[in-house]
C-alpha positions as CSV (number, residue, x, y, z in Angstrom):
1,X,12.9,-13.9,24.2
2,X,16.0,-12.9,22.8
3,X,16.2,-11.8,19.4
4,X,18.3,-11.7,15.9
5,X,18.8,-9.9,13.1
6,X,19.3,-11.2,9.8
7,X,19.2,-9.9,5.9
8,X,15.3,-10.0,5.7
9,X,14.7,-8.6,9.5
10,X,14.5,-9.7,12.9
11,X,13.2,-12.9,14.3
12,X,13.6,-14.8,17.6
13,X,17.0,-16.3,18.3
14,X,16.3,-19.9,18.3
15,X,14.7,-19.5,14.4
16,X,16.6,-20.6,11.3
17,X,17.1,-18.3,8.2
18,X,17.5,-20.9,5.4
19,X,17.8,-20.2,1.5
20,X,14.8,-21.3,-0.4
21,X,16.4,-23.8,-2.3
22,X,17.6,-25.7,0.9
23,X,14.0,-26.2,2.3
24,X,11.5,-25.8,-1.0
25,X,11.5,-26.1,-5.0
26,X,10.1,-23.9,-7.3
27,X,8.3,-25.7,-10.5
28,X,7.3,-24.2,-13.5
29,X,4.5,-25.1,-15.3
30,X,4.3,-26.2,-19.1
31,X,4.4,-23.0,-21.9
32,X,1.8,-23.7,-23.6
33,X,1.2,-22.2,-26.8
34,X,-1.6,-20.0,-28.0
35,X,-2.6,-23.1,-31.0
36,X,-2.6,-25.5,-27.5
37,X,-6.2,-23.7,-26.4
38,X,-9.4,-24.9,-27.1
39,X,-12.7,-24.3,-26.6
40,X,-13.9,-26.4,-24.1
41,X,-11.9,-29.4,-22.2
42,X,-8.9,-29.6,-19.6
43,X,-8.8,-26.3,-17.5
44,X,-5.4,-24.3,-17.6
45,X,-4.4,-22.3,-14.8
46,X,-2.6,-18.3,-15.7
47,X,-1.4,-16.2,-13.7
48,X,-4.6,-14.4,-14.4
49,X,-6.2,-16.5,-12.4
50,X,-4.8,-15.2,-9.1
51,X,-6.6,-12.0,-8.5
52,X,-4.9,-9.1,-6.5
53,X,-6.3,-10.4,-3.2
54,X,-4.9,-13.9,-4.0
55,X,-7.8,-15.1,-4.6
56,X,-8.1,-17.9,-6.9
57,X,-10.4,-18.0,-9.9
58,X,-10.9,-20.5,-12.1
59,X,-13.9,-19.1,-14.3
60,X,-12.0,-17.9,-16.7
61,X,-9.4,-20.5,-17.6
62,X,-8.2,-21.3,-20.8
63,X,-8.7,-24.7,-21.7
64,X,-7.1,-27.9,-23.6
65,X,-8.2,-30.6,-24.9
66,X,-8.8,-33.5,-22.8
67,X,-7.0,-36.2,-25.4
68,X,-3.7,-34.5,-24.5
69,X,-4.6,-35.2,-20.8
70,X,-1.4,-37.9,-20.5
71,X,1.0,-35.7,-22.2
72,X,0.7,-33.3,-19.1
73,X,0.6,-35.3,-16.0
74,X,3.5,-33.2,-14.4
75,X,1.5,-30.0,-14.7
76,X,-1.5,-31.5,-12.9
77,X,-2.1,-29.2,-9.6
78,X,-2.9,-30.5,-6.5
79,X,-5.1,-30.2,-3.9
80,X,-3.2,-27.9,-1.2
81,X,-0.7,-26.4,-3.7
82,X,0.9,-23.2,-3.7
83,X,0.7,-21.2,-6.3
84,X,2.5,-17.9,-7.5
85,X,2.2,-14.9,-10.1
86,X,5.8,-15.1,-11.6
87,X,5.6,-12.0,-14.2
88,X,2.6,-9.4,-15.2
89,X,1.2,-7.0,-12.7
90,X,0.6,-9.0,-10.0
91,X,3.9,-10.7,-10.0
92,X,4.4,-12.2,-6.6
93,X,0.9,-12.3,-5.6
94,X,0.4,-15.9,-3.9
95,X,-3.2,-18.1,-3.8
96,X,-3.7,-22.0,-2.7
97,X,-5.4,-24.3,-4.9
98,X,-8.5,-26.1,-3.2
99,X,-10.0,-27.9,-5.8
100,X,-9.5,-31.5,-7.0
101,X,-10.9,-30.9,-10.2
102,X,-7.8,-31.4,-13.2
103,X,-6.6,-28.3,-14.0
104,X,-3.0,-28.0,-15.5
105,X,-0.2,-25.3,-14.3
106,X,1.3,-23.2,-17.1
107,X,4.7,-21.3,-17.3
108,X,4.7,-18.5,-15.5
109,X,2.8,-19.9,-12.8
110,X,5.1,-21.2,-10.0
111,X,4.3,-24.1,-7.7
112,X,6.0,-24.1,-3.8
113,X,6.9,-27.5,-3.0
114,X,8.5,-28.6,0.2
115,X,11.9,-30.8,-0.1
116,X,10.3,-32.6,3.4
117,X,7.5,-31.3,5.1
118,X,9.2,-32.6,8.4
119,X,11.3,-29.9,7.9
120,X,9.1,-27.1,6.4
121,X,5.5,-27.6,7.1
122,X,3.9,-27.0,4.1
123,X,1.0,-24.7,6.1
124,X,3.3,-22.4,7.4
125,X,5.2,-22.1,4.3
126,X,2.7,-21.1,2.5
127,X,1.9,-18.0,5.4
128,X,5.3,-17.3,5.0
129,X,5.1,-17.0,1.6
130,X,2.4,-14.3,1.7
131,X,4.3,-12.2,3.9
132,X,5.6,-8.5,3.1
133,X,8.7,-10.4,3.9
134,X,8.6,-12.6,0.9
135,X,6.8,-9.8,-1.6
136,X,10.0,-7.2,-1.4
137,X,12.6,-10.0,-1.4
138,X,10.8,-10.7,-4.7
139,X,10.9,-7.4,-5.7
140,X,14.3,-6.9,-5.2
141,X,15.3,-9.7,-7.5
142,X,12.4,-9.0,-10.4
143,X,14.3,-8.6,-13.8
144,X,13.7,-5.3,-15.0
145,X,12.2,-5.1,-18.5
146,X,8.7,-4.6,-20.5
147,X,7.1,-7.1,-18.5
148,X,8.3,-7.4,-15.0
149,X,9.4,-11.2,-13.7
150,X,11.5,-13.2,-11.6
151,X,13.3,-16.2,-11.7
152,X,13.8,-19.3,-10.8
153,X,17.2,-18.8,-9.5
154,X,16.3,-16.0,-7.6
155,X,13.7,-16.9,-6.0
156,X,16.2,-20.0,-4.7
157,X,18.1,-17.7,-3.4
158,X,16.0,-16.1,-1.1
159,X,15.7,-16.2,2.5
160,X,13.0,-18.4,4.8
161,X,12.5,-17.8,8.7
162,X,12.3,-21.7,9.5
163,X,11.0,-22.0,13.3
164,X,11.3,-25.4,15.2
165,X,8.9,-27.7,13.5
166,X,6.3,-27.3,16.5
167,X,6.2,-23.1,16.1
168,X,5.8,-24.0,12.6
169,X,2.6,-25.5,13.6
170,X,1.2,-23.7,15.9
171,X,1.2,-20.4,13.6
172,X,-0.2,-22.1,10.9
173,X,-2.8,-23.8,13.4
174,X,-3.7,-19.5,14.3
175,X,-4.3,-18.6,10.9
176,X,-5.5,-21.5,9.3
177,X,-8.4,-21.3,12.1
178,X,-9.0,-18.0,11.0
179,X,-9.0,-18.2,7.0
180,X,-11.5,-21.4,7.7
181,X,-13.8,-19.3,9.2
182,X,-13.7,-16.6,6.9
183,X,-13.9,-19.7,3.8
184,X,-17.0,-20.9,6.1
185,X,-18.7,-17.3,5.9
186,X,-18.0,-17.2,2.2
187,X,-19.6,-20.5,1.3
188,X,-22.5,-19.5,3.4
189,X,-22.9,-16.6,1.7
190,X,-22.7,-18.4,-1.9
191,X,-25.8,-20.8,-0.7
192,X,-27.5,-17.8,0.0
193,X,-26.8,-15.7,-3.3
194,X,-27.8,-19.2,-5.5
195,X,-31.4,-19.5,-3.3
196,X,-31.9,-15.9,-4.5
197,X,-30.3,-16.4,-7.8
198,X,-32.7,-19.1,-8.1
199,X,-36.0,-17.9,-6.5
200,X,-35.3,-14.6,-9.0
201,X,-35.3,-17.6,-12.1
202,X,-38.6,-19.1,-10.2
203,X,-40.0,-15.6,-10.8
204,X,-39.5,-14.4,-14.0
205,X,-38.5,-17.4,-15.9
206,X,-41.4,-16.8,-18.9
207,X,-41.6,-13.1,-18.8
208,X,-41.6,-10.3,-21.0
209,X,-39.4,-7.2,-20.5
210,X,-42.1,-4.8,-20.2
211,X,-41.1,-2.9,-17.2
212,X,-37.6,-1.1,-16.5
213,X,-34.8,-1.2,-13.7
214,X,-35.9,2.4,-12.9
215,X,-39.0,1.1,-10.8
216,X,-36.6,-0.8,-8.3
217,X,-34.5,1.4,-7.8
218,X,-32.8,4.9,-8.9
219,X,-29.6,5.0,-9.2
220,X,-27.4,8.1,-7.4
221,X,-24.0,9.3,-8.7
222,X,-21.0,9.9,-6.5
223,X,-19.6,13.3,-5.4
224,X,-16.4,14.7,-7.2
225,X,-13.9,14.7,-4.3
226,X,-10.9,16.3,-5.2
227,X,-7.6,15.3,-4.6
228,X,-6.6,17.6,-2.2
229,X,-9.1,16.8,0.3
230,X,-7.8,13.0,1.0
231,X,-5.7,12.8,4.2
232,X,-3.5,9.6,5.4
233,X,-5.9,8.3,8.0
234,X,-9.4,10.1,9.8
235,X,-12.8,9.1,10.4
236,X,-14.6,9.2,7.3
237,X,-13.8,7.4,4.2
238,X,-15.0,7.6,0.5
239,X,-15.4,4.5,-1.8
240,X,-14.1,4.6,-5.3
241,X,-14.1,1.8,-7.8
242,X,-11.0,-0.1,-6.4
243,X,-12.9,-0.7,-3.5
244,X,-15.4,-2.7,-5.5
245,X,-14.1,-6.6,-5.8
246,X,-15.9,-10.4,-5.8
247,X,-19.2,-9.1,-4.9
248,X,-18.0,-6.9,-1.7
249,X,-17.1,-3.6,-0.6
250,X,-13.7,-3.7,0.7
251,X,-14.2,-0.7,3.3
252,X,-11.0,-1.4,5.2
253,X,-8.8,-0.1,2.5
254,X,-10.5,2.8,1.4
255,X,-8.7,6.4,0.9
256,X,-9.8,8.8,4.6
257,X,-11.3,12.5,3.6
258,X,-11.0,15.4,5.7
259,X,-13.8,16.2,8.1
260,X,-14.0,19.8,6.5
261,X,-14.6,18.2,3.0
262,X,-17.7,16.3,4.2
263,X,-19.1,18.5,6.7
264,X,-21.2,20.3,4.4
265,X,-22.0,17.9,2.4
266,X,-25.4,16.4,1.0
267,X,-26.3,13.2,3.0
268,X,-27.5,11.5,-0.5
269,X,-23.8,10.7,-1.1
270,X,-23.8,9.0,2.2
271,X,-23.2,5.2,2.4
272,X,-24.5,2.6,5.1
273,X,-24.4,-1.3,5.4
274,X,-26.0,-3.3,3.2
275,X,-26.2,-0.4,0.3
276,X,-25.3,-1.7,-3.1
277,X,-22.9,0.0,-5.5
278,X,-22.0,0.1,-9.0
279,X,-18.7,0.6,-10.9
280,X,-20.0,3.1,-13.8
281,X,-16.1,3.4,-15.5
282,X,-13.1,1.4,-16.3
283,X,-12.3,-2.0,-16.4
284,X,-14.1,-3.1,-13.8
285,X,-17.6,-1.7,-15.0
286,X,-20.6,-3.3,-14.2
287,X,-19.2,-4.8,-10.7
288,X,-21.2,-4.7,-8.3
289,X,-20.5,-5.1,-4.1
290,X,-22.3,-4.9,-1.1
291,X,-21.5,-2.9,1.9
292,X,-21.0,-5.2,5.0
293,X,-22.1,-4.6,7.9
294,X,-19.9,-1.2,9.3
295,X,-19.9,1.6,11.8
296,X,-17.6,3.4,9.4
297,X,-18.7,6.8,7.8
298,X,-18.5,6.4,4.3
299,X,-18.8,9.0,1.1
300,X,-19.8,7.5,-2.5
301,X,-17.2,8.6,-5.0
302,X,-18.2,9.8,-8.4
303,X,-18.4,7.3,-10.9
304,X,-19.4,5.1,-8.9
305,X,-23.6,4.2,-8.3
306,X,-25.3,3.7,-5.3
307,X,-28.6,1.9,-5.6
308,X,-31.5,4.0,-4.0
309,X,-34.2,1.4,-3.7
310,X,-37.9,2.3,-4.1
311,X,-39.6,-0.2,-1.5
312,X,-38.4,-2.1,1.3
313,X,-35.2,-4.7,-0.3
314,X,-36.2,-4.2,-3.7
315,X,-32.2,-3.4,-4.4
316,X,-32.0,-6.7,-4.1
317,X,-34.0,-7.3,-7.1
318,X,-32.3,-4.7,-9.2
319,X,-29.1,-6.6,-8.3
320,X,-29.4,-10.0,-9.0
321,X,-31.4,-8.7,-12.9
322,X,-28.1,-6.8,-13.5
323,X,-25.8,-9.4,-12.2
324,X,-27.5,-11.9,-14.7
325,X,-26.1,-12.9,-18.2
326,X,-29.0,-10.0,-19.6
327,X,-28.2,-7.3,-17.4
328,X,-24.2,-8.0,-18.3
329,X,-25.0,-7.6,-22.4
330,X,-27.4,-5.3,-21.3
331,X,-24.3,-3.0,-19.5
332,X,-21.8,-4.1,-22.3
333,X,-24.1,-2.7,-25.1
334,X,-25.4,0.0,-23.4
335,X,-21.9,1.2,-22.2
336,X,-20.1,4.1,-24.3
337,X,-16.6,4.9,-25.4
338,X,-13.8,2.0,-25.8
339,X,-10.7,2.5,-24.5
340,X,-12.6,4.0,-21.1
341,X,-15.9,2.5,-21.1
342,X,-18.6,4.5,-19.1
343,X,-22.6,4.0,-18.5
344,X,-24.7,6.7,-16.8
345,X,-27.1,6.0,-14.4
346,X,-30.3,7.1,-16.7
347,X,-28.5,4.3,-18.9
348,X,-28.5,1.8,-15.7
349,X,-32.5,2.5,-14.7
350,X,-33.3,2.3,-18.3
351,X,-32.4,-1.5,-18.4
352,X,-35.6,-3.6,-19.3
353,X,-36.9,-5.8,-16.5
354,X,-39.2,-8.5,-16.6
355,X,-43.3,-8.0,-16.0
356,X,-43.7,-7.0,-12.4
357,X,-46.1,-5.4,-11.0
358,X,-46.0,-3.1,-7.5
359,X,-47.5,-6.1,-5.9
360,X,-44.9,-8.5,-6.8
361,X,-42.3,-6.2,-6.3
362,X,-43.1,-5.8,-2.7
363,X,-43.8,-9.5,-2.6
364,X,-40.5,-10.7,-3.9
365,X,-38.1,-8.0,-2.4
366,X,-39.5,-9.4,1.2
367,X,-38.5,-12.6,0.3
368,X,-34.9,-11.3,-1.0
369,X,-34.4,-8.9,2.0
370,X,-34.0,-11.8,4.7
371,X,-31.3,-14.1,2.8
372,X,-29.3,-10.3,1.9
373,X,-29.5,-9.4,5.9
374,X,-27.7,-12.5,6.7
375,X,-24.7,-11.9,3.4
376,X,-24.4,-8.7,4.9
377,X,-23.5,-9.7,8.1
378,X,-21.5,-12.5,7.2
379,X,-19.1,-9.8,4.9
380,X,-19.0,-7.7,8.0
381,X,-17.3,-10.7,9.7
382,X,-15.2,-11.7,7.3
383,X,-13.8,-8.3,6.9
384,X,-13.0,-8.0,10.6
385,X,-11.5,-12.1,10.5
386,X,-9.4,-10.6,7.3
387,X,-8.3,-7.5,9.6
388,X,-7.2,-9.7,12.5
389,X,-5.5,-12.2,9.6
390,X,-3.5,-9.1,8.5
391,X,-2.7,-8.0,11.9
392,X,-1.1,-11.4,13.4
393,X,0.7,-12.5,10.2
394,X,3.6,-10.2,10.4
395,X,3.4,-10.4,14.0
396,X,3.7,-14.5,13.7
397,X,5.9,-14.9,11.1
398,X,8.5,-12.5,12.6
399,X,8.4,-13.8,16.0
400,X,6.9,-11.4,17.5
401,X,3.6,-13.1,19.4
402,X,5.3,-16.0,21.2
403,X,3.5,-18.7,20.6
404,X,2.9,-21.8,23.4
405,X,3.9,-25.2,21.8
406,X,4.0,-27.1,25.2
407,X,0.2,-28.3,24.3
């Protein structure tokens, strides 16, 4: 298959390299002002709201109020749309919207919207638009000031690979298959997390807080790696806080330690599937993730907490307390020092618990362990689906895995 090259790389022959604005429009959403918000109502969607991973969460919106409903019928954001970080630190990070609740779009929020999806099918734009491709063009053309952002005019005149309509389809047809797998695995694993969310309220739903996180489980500190002793890529891998996201242990991009550093070193800072960790610092303390199912070698890093559980999947227990609305305060008010908050682990095991007794807790942790083997296993498959994603989406979007489209 012959080949081309063009501003923004190489792609077969036969492809198109379009400007945006001939294929797609970029909308804005309203700016709405901080007197707008309310406490409760009409959901609006931020740029917060697409998390680093483009991810889209909607827990945290701000909100309107729902009388003003027909004064922003433009904003409303549709099932399927695409949806972009225009400005902040996570400027150009992309998520879709799959939701059909009402939720309005504000300003610096953009919305991807094909001129004529006969054209541009709306699937494959929206790979496209996740691309490394797409991210540096964006960079490239960010307005440099306090707080970085890009514009509408420059994102119109950036530069689309636009296949025949069939190619179109068939790469969108490869990785849509795989992100609905990987959506399947994570809405599994939600069903599973609410029946132990809600056997834990079966359990202790009238009890006193006589007994203490410290008979689940103790909690081990990391080792204090230094910085010299990380290497580009190798066999073992150490887990810091950034690796802790949504519930999960992100193991595939985790920093790779020299064999020399960990040789030697005390097997309590090992970590194996299904372990539990804490974030003990920062902004992201109190997170919590679980460690799918791997063959890597991993290494706990410090400030970050390990759950060392005293019987058989009584973790489990200690996790969904401290995941809870008490165990959050709990960490919140416990945790010391403002601008860096921190909590130690003697603070974490000293968190009250409800009235257990051994029995129980050997009871209800063999009820827990079961639904938690099954999450663990799904994250392992979702981070190997997610690997494979990454792998073929460059390799798609540039050409470079011809596709069949002969049916």
């Amino acid at each position: 298959m012959s080949k081309q090259e063009t501003d923004i790389g190489t792609c077969p022959a036969h492809w198109q390299v379009v400007k945006f604005s001939s294929v797609a429009e970029l909308k804005h959403g309203y700016q709405f002002r901080t007197n707008d918000f309310t406490e409760s109502g009409i959901k609006v969607f931020k740029i917060t709201q697409i998390k680093s991973d483009g991810s889209i969460d909607l827990s945290s919106c701000s909100f309107i109020d729902e009388s003003r409903l027909e004064s922003f019928t433009n904003n409303i954001i549709k099932n399927g749309d695409i949806l972009m970080a225009l400005s902040g630190a996570t400027i150009g990070k992309i998520g879709r919207f799959r939701s059909n609740e009402v939720v309005l779009q504000n300003y610096r929020v953009g919305n991807f919207i094909p001129l004529d999806e006969k054209i541009i099918m709306k699937d494959y734009f929206y790979y496209f638009l996740t691309t490394e491709n797409t991210y540096y063009q964006i960079m490239a053309n960010q307005n440099q000031s306090a707080q970085e952002n890009v514009g509408k005019a420059d994102i119109h005149n950036m530069l689309v690979f636009l296949p025949p309509f069939e190619e179109q389809k068939s790469i969108a047809e490869v990785l849509s298959s795989l992100d609905d797998k990987i959506d399947l695995l994570y809405r599994q694993n939600q069903t599973l997390e609410q029946m132990a969310e809600t056997l834990y309220d079966a359990w202790f739903e009238e009890s006193d807080f006589t007994s203490r996180v410290s008979d689940l489980i103790d909690l081990q500190n990391g080792y204090a790696f230094k910085s010299k002793s990380f290497q580009d890529l190798g066999e073992d891998r150490v887990l810091k806080i950034k690796n802790i996201s949504g519930g999960i242990v992100d193991i595939e991009t985790t920093d790779f330690v020299s064999h020399e550093t960990v040789e030697n070193l005390d097997e309590k800072f090992s970590i194996s599937t299904g372990d539990i960790l804490f974030a003990m610092t920062g902004a992201k303390i109190g997170k919590m993730g679980i460690i799918p199912k791997t063959d890597y070698k991993l290494w706990l890093n410090q400030r970050v907490g390990l759950f060392k559980e005293k019987y058989y999947g009584s973790r489990f227990l200690a996790y969904l307390h401290l995941k809870s609305d008490y165990g959050k305060d709990y960490i919140e008010n416990t945790a010391t020092g403002s601008a860096q908050p921190n909590i130690s682990g003697t603070g974490i095991e000293n968190c009250e618990f409800p009235a257990i007794t051994e029995q129980e807790i050997v009871e209800y942790s063999n009820q827990l362990a079961p639904l938690y083997e099954k999450v663990i296993f799904n994250l392992g498959q979702i981070q190997k689906l997610d690997a494979l994603r990454n792998t073929l989406l460059p390799k798609l979007m540039g050409g470079e895995i011809s596709i069949n489209t002969d049916g």
